[in-house]
C-alpha positions in Angstrom: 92.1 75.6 133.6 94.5 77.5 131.8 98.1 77.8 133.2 97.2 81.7 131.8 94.7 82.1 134.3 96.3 83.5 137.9 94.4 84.2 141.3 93.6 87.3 142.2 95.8 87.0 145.4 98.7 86.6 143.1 98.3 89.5 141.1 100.9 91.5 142.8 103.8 88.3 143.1 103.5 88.4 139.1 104.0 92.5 138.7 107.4 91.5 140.9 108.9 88.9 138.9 107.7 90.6 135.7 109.1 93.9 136.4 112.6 92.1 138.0 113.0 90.2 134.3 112.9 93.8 133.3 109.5 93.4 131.4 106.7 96.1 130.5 103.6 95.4 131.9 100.3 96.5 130.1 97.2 95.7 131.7 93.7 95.7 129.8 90.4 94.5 131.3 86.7 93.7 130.6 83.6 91.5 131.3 83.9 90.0 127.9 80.5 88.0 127.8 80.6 87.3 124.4 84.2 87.4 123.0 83.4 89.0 119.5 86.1 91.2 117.5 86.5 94.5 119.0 87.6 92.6 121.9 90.0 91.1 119.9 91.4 93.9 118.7 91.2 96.1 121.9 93.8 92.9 123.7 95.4 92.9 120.5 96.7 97.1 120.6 96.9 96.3 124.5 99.4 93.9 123.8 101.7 96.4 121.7 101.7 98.7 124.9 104.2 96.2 126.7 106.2 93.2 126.5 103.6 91.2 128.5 99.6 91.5 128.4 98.0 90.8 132.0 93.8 90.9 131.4 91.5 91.4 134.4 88.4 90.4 133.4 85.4 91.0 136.0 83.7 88.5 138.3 80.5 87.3 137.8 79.4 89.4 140.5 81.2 92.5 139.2 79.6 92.1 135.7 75.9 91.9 136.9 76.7 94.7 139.3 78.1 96.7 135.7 75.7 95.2 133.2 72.4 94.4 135.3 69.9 91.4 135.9 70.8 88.6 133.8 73.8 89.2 133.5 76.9 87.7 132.9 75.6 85.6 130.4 78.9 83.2 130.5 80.4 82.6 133.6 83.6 84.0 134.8 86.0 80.9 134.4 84.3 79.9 130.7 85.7 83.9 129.8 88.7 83.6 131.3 89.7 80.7 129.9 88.5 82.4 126.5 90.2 85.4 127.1 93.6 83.2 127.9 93.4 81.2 124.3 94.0 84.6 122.5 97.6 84.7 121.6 98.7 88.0 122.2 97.2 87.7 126.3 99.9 86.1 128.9 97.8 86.3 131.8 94.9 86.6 132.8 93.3 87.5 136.6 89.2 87.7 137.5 88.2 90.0 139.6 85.2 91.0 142.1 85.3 94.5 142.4 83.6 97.2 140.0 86.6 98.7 138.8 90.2 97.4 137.8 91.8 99.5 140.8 92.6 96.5 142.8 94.7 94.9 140.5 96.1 97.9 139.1 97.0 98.3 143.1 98.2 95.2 143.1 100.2 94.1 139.5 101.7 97.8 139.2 101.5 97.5 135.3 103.3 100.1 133.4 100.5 101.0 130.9 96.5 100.3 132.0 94.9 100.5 127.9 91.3 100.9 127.9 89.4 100.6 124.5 88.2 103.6 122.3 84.5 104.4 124.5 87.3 105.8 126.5 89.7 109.1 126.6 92.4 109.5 128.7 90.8 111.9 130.7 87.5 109.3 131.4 89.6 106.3 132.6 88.4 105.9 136.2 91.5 104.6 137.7 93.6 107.1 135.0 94.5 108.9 139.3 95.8 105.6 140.4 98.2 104.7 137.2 99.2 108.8 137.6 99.9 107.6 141.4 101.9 104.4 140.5 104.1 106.6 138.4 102.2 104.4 134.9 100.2 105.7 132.0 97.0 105.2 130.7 96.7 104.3 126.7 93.4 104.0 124.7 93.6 101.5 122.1 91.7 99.3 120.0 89.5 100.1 116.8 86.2 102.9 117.4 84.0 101.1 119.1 81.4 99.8 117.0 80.8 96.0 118.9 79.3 95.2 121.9 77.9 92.2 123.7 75.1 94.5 123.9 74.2 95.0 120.1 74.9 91.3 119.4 72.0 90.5 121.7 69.9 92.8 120.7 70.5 91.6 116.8 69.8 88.4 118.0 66.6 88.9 119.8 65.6 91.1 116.6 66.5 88.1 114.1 65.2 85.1 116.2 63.2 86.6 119.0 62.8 84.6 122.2 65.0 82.0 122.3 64.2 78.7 124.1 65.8 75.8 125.0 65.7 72.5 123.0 64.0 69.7 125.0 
């Protein structure tokens, strides 16, 4: 496991000692079941929001509550520890609930980004970063991936898949 990857319980200890070293929190999160390149580039522009990058990325729990039966495709730790090999994250926290509200609770970052399928105005937790006294930035290229379309190109260039014996 990834020295990246923090407990959920901790969340809130690591917003401390960040913000008392005087650091910028931005906070990003996401299933990411299949780390392709908008993901990339959505942590990436996260990243510029603040001097340190916390990602939430959802439970497996969370993600077939969001995304439906058969669903996560990759388990939870497997994308975390993805998620923490990217350069530009620092940290990275699961997390079992439907939204980021939690953690945003928790980690007080200064700046929650959400990617371009967003506005500032559609953010669901955009009241709790407003209460925290935070922002919300959107950020990332136009959203043209998804996990979604690369199964679906997959299933249209190879049909059903099975597994080797």
């Amino acid at each position: 496991m990834s020295a990246k990857i923090i407990p959920r319980e901790e969340a809130g200890a690591l917003g401390e000692r960040l913000r008392g070293r005087g650091l910028r929190i931005a906070f990003a999160n996401g299933c990411f079941e299949l780390l392709h390149v908008g993901h990339v580039r959505y942590l990436q522009g996260a990243k510029e929001q603040g001097d340190v990058l916390v990602v939430g990325v959802n439970s497996d729990r969370s993600v077939g509550g969001l995304k439906g039966p058969g669903r996560p495709l990759v388990p939870a730790e497997a994308r975390a520890q993805l998620v923490a090999a990217l350069e530009c994250v620092d940290y990275v926290v699961v997390f079992d609930d439907l939204t980021a509200e939690g953690v945003l609770r928790a980690l007080r970052p200064h700046v929650h980004c959400k990617g371009t399928d967003y506005t500032e105005e559609t953010v669901p937790e955009r009241h709790i970063m407003a209460e925290l006294g935070g922002s919300v930035r959107i950020v990332g290229d136009v959203k043209d991936h998804s996990t979604r379309d690369i199964l679906a190109e997959i299933a249209r260039r190879f049909g059903t898949l099975t597994r080797d014996k």
